[in-house]
C-alpha positions in Angstrom: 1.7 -16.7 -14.9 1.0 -13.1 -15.6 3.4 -10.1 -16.5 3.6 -7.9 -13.2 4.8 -4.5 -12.7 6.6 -4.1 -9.0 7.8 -0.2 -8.9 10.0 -1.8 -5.9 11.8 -4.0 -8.0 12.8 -1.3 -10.6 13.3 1.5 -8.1 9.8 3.4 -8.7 8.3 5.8 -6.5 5.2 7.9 -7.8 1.5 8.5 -6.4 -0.8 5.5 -6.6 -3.3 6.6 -9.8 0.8 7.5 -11.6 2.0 3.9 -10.7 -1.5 2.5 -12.0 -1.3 4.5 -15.1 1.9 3.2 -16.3 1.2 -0.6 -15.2 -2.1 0.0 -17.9 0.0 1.9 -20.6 2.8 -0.7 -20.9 0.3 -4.0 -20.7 1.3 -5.4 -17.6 -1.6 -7.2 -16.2 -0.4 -7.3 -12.1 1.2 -4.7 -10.1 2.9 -4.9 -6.6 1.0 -2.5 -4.4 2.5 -1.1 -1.1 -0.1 -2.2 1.2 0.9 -0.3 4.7 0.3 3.0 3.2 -3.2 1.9 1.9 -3.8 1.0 5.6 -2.2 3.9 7.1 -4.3 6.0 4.5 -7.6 4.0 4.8 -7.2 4.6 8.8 -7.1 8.4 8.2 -10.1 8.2 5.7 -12.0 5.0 4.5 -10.7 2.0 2.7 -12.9 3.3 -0.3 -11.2 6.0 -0.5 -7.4 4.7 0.0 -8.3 2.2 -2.8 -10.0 3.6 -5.3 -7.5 4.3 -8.2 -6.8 0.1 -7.6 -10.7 -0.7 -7.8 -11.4 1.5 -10.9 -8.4 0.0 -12.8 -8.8 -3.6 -14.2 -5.6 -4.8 -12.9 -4.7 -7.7 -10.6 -2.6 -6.5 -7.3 0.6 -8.9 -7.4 1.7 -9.1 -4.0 3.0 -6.5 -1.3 5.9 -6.4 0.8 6.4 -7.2 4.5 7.6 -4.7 6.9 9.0 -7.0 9.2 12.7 -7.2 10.3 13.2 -10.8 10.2 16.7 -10.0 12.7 14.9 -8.0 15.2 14.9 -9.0 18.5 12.4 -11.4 20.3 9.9 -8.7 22.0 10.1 -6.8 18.3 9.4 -9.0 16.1 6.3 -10.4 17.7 5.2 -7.0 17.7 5.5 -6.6 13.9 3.6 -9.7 13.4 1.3 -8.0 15.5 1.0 -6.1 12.8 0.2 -8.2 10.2 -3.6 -8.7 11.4 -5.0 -5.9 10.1 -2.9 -5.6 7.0 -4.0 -8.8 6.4 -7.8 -7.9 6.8 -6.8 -5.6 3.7 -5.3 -7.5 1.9 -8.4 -9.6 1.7 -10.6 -7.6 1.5 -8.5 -6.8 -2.1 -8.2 -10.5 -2.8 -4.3 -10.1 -2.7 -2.5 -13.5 -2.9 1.2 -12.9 -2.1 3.3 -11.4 0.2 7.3 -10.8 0.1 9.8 -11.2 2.4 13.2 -11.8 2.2 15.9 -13.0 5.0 18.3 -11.7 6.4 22.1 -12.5 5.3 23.6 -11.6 7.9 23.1 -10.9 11.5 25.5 -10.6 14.8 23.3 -12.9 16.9 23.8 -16.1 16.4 26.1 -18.7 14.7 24.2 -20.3 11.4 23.2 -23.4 12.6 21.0 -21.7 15.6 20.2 -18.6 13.5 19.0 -20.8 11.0 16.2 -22.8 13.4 15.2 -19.1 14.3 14.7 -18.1 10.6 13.1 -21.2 10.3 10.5 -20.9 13.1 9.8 -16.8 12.4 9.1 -17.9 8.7 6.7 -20.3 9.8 4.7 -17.9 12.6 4.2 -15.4 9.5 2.8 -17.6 6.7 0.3 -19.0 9.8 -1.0 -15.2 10.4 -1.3 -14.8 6.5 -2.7 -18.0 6.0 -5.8 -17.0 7.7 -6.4 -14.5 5.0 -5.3 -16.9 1.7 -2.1 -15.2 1.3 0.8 -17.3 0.6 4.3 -15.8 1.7 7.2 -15.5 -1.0 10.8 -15.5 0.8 13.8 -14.9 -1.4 17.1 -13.7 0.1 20.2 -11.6 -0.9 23.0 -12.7 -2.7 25.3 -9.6 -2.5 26.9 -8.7 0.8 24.9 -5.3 2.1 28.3 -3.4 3.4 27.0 -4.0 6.5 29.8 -5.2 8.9 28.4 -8.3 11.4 29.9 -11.6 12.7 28.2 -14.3 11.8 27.3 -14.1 7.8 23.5 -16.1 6.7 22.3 -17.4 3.6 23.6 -15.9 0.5 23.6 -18.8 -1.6 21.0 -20.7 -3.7 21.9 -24.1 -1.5 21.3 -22.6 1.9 18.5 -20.9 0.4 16.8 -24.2 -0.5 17.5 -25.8 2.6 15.8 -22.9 4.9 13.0 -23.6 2.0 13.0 -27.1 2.6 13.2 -26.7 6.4 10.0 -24.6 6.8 6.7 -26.6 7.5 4.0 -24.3 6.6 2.3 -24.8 3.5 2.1 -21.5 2.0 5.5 -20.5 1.7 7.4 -20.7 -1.1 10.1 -18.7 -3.2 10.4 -15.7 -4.0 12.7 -16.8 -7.2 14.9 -13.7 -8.3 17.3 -14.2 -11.0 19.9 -11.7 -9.9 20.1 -13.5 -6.8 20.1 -16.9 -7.7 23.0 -16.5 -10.4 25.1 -14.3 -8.1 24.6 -16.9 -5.1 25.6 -19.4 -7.6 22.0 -21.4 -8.7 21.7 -23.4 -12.2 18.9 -24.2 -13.7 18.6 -27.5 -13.1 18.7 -26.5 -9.1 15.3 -24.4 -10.0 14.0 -27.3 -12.5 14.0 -29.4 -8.6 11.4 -27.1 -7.7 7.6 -27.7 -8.3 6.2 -24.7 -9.8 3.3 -24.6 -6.4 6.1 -23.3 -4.6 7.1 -20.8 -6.4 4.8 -17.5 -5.1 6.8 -14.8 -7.5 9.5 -14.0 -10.0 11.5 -11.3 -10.5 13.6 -11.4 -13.8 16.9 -9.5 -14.1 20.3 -10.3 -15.0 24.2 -9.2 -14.1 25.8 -7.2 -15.9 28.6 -8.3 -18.2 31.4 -6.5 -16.9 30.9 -8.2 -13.5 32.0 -11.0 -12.1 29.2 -12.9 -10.2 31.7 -13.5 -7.5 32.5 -9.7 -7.0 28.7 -8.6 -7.9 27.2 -5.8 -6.1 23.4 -5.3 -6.3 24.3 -2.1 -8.0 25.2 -4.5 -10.9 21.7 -6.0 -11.6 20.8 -5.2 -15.0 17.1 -5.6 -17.1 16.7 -9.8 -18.0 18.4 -10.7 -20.9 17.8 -13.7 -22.6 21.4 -15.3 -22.4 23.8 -14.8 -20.2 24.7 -17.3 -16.8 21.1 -18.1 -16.8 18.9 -19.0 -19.8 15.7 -17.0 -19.0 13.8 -18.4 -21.9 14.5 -21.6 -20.6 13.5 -20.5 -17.1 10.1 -19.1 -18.6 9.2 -22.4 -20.3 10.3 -24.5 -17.4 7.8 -22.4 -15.4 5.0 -22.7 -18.0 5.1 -26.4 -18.1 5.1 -26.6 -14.1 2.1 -24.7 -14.2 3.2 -21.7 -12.2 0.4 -19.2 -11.6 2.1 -16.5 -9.9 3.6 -13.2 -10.9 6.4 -12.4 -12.9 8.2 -9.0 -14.0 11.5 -7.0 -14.1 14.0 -5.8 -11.8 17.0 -3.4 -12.3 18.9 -1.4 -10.2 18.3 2.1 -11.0 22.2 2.9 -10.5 22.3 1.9 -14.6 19.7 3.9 -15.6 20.5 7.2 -14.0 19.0 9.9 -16.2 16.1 7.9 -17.6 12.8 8.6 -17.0 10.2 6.3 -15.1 8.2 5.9 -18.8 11.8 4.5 -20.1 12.7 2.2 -17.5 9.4 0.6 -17.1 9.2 0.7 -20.7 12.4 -0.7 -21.4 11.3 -3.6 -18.8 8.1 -4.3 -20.1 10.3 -4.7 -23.7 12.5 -7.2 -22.2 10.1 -9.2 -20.4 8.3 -9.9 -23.3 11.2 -10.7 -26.0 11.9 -13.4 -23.0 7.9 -14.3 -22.8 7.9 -14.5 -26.6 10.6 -16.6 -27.3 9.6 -18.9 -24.7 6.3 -19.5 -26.6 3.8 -18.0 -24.6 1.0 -15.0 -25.7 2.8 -11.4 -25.0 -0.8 -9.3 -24.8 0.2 -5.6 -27.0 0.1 -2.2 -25.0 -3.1 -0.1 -25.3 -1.3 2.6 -27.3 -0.2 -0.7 -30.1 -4.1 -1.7 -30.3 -4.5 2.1 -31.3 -1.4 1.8 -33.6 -2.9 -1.2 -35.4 -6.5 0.0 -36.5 -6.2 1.2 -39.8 -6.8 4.8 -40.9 -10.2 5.7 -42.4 -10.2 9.6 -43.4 -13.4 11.2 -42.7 -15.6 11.2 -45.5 -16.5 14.4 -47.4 -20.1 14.9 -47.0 
């Protein structure tokens, strides 16, 4: 696994070379890229030129996320899988593995038992387009209701996540595992020990806060990990080490708790937790650039 940096995940916007340059300063060797608006630039310039910060960096891109509405209608959504063909030919061409995706839960269509076969079959028609180019497709889902009013409610818990999971038949998709979500949808550990570490694509590490009850949780309430708490993300981290997982893994947080702080402090403060939990769990936390420099002993100049 390797320590990735999704701006997404912590509520980051910035330029490009800005996102790049705090990935580098606080060690994180992957970084989520948004991959339509490398395409839309590349198609207004070159693909040299939209991806040049990313190739003069040594850093390893991630994943990306879909822009696909997983509830649209028929005629809609095979137009956005339209789209995937040449943000797939990107993707490639910058050896990206991953793609994320979540479902929907909710939707005023159909009942769950038919919305699910839908879910099922769309999930399936996108990993084929991206399996073309290598890339394997990470689904997670949502755990907290979205405000939004519809009729028939979808998955929003770790079982009928599994089972949609379970239900798909293409080989490249796997989970998307995010700890806010699978302790507010009600997931233990030993549901995720169940799970062969090839099918899971990407983590995402955060926790709920303690004033909250999972039960009432909004998505407002996802915290930075912690290493206690309803789930044991030390435990989690070994777990995944021993299953050999080979994906991504990095910090989330709602920016609603962090309201004053700069980006520097909140990826920082990410970056800290991630490794206390990395640490614990045994494995090598590589230091930040600006540590190395901290560490080399001073010399004064000699007096000539």
């Amino acid at each position: 696994m390797f320590k990735n940096f999704s701006p997404q995940a912590l509520g980051i916007n910035g330029r490009q070379s800005e996102l790049i340059e705090l990935s580098l300063t606080y060690a994180f060797r992957g970084m989520d890229v948004d991959l339509l608006d490398m395409l839309r630039r590349s198609q207004r310039t070159s693909v040299e030129d939209a991806t040049k910060y990313l190739r003069a960096a040594d850093i390893k891109i991630g994943g990306f996320e879909l822009d696909i509405d997983l509830d649209a209608d028929d005629d809609a959504f095979t137009a956005q899988v339209g789209t995937l063909h040449p943000l797939t030919e990107l993707a490639a061409e910058l050896q990206v593995e991953r793609a994320y995706l979540r479902v929907p839960s909710g939707t005023d269509r159909l009942p769950y038992p038919e919305y699910f076969e839908v879910q099922r079959s769309r999930l399936d028609q996108i990993a084929g387009v991206l399996a073309g180019k290598d890339i394997r497709l990470a689904v997670g889902f949502s755990a907290c209701p979205t405000g939004d009013e519809v009729q028939f409610p979808f998955v929003r818990d770790v079982e009928g996540f599994m089972a949609l999971i379970s239900a798909t038949t293409a080989d490249n998709i796997g989970y998307l595992l995010d700890t806010f979500d699978w302790i507010v949808g009600g997931g233990a550990m030993d549901q995720i020990t169940e799970i062969p570490g090839s099918k899971i694509v990407a983590v995402r590490l955060s926790s709920l806060s303690d004033s909250v009850d999972a039960s009432t949780a909004k998505p407002t309430d996802r915290v930075l990990p912690e290493k206690q708490g309803l789930l044991d993300l030390v435990a989690l981290v070994k777990h995944l080490d021993s299953s050999e997982f080979d994906g991504p893994i990095g910090p989330a947080a709602s920016t609603a708790n962090y309201k004053g702080q700069t980006r520097e402090s909140i990826v920082q403060a990410g970056q800290e937790a991630v490794d206390a939990i990395l640490s614990d769990a045994g494995l090598h936390v590589a230091p930040r650039p600006m540590d190395l420099i901290e560490d080399i002993p001073y010399e004064p100049t000699p007096s000539i």
